[in-house]
VMD Tcl script that draws the C-alpha trace (Angstrom):
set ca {
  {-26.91 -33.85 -61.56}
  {-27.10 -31.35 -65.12}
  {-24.16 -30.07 -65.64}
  {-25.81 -26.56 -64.63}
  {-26.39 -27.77 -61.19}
  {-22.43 -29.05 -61.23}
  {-21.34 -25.53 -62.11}
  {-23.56 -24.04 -59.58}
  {-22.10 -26.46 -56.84}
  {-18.49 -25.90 -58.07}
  {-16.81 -22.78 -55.67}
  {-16.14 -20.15 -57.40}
  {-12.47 -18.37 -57.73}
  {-12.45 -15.01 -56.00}
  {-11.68 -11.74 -57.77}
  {-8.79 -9.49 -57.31}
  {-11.20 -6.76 -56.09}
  {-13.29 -9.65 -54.20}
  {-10.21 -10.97 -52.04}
  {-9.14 -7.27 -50.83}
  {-12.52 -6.63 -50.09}
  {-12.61 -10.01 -48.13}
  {-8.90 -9.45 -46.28}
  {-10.19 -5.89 -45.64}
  {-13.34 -7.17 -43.59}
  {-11.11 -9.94 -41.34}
  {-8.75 -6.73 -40.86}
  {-11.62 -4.69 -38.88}
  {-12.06 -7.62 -36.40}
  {-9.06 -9.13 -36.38}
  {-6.99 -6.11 -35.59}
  {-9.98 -4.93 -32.64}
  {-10.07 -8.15 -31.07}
  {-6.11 -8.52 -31.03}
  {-5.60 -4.59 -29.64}
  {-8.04 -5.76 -26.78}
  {-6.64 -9.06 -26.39}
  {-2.61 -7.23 -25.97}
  {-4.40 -4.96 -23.55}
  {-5.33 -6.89 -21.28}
  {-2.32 -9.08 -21.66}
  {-0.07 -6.07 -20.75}
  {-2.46 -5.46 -17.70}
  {-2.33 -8.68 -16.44}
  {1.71 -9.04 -16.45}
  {1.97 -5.71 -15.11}
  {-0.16 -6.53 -12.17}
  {1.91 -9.69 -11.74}
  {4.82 -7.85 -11.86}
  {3.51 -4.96 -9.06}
  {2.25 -8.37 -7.00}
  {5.98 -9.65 -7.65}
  {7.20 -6.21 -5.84}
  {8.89 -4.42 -9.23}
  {6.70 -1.29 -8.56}
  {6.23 -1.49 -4.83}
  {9.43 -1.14 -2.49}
  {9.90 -3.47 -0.25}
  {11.32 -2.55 3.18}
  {15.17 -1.05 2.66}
  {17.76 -2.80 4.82}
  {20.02 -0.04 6.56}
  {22.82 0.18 3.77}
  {20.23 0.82 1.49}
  {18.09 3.73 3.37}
  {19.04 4.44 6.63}
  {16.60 4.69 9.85}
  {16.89 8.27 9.01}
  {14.85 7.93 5.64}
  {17.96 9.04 3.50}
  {18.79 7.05 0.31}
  {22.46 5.50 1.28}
  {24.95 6.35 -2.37}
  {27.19 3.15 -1.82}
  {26.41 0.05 -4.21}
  {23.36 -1.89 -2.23}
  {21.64 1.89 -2.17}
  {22.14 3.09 -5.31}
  {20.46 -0.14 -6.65}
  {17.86 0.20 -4.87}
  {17.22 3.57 -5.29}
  {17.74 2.57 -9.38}
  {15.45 -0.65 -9.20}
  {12.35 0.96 -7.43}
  {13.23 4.47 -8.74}
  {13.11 6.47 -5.51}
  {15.51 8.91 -3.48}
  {15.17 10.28 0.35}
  {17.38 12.74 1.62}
  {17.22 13.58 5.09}
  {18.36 17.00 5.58}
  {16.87 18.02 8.82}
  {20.48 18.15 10.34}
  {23.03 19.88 9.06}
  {26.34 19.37 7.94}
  {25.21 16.20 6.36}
  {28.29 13.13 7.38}
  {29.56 11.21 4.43}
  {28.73 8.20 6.79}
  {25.12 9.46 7.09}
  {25.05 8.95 2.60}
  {27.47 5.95 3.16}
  {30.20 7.12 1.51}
  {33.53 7.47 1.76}
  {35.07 11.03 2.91}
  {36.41 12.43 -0.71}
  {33.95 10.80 -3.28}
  {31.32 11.65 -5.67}
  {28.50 8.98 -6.08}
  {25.35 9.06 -8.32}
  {22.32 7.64 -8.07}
  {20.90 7.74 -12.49}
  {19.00 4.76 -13.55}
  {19.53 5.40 -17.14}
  {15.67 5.25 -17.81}
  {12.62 6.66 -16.08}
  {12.77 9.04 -12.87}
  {13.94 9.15 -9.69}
  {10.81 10.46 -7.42}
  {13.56 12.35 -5.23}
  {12.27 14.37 -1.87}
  {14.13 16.10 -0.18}
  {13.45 17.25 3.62}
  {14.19 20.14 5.38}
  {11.84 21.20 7.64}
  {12.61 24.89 8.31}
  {10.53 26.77 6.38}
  {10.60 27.05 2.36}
  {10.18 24.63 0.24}
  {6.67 22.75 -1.54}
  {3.85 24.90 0.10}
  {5.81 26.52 2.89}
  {6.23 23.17 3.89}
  {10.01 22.39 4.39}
  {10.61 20.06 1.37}
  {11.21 19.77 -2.32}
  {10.29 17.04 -4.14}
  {10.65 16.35 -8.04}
  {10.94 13.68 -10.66}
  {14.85 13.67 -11.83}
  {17.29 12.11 -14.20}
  {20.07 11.89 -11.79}
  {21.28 12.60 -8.10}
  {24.58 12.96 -6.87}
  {26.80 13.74 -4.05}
  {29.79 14.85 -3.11}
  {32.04 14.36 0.18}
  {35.48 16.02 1.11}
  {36.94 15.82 4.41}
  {34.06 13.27 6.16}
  {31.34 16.24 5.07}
  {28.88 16.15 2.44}
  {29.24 19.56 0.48}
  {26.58 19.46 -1.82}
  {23.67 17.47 -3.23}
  {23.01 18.12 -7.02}
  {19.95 17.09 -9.03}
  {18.81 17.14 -12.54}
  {15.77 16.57 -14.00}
  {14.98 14.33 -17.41}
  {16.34 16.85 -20.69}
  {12.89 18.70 -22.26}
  {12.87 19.16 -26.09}
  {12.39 22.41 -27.16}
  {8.18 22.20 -27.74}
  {8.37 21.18 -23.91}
  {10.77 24.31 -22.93}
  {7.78 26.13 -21.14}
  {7.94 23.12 -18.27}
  {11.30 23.81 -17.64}
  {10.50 27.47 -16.81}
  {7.62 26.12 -14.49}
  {10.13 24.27 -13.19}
  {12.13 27.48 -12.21}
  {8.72 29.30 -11.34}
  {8.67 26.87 -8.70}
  {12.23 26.72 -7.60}
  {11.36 30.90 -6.81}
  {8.56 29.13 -4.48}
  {10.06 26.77 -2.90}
  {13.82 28.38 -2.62}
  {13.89 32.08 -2.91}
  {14.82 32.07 -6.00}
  {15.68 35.84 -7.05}
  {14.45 35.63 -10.42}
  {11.21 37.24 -11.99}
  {9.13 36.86 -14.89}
  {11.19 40.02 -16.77}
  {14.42 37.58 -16.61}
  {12.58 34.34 -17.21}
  {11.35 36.06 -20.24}
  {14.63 37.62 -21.25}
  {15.87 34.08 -21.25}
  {13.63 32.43 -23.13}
  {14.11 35.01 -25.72}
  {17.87 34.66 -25.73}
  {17.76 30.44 -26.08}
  {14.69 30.47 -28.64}
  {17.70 32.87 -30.55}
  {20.55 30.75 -29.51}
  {18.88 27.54 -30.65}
  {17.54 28.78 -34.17}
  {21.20 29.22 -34.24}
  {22.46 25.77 -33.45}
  {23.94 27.73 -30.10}
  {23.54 26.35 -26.07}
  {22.33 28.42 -23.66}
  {22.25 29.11 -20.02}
  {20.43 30.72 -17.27}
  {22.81 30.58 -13.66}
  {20.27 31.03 -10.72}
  {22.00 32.51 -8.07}
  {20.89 30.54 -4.15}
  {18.24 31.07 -2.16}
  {17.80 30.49 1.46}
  {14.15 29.72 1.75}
  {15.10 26.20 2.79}
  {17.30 27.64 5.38}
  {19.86 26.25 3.12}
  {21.43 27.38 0.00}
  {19.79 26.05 -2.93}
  {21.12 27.52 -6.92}
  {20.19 26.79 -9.80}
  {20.70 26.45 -13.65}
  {19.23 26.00 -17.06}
  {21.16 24.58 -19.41}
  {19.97 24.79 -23.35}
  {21.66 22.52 -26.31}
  {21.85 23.75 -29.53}
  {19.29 20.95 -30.53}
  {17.10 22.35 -28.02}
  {17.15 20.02 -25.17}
  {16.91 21.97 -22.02}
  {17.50 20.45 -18.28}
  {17.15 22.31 -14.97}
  {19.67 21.47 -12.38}
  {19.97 22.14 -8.64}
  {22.48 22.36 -6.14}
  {22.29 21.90 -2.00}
  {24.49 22.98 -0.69}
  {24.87 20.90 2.96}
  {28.09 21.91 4.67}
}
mol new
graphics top color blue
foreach p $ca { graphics top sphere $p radius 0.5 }
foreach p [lrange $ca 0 end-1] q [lrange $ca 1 end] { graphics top cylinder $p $q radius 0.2 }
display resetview
């Protein structure tokens, strides 16, 4: 062999410029292939874990929803309510029993998983609520309630804190409390408000919109927006059930 052909033969030392080049071409595979290959990872341990009964509820035993379809608040309900992230409340019947929430008769008790929603519903069926309809169901933060003297006097609710760019869903949220609750409130004061917390926040200042009840649940249902100075907003609501 000349010593041409050697030197031909011989691999040759890649540029600077050559090797980015080089690690810049196994990037727009490499990075495709492993984004498709964590996809369908993720959807294969999620569907294990749906198989496995993390998304699906399995049948309740009594102390944790009772044959009535309402969420129980003592410890065996409230984690189940937490684990598959769902709340019933039976209020066809009214006053509500602190034995019918399995509590005691003074407590408070709340159902908040810390992450997520609760998908809470609750039933009425006289008139009011979701479509005429006789319930209300929306995706909250918390749920608690509160007993004195064997009776349950009111349910509260609170939905997941909005940042300010996602204040107009809190006022849908109150558009629809008018719907489903009577709610005495127009768009002239939802308006007002919003001017008076987009002020109150430049400001570093909470805010707060009290919603007087309504009946269309044939129960008294208030309300409230409460606004940080950051600009987290949350909407509450009370039940009253005594």
């Amino acid at each position: 062999m000349s010593i041409v052909e050697d030197r031909e033969a011989a691999p040759r030392e890649l540029t600077a410029p050559e090797r980015k080049a080089r690690r810049r071409r196994v990037l727009q595979w490499v990075l495709p292939v492993a984004g498709v290959a964590l996809i369908a990872g993720t959807f294969v341990v999620t569907q294990v874990l749906l198989a496995g009964g993390l998304g699906t509820p399995r049948p309740a035993d009594p102390d944790e929803v009772s044959a009535t379809n309402t969420t129980q608040f003592g410890e065996a309900g409230t984690a189940y309510a937490v684990q598959y992230q769902v709340v019933t409340l039976n209020l066809s019947e009214l006053p509500l029993t602190a034995d019918a929430l399995g509590m005691p008769a003074n407590a408070e008790a709340v159902i908040a998983p810390g992450y997520g929603f609760l998908d809470t519903t609750a039933f009425r069926g006289q008139g009011g609520g979701l479509d005429g309809q006789g319930y209300f169901r929306e995706m909250m933060s918390s749920v608690t309630a509160t007993t004195s003297g064997g009776v349950v006097q009111r349910i509260d609710a609170e939905r997941s804190p909005v940042g300010w760019a996602e204040f107009p869903s809190a006022m849908r949220a109150v558009e629809t409390g008018v719907e489903a609750f009577g709610w005495q409130i127009d768009d002239a004061d939802l308006e007002a408000f919003t001017d008076r917390a987009a002020e109150a926040v430049r400001q570093g200042q909470p805010a707060s919109l009290e919603i007087p009840a309504g009946d269309a649940m044939a129960m008294p249902v208030s309300g409230r927006v409460d606004c940080t100075g950051d600009g987290l907003c949350v909407v509450s609501y009370s039940f009253e059930t005594r």
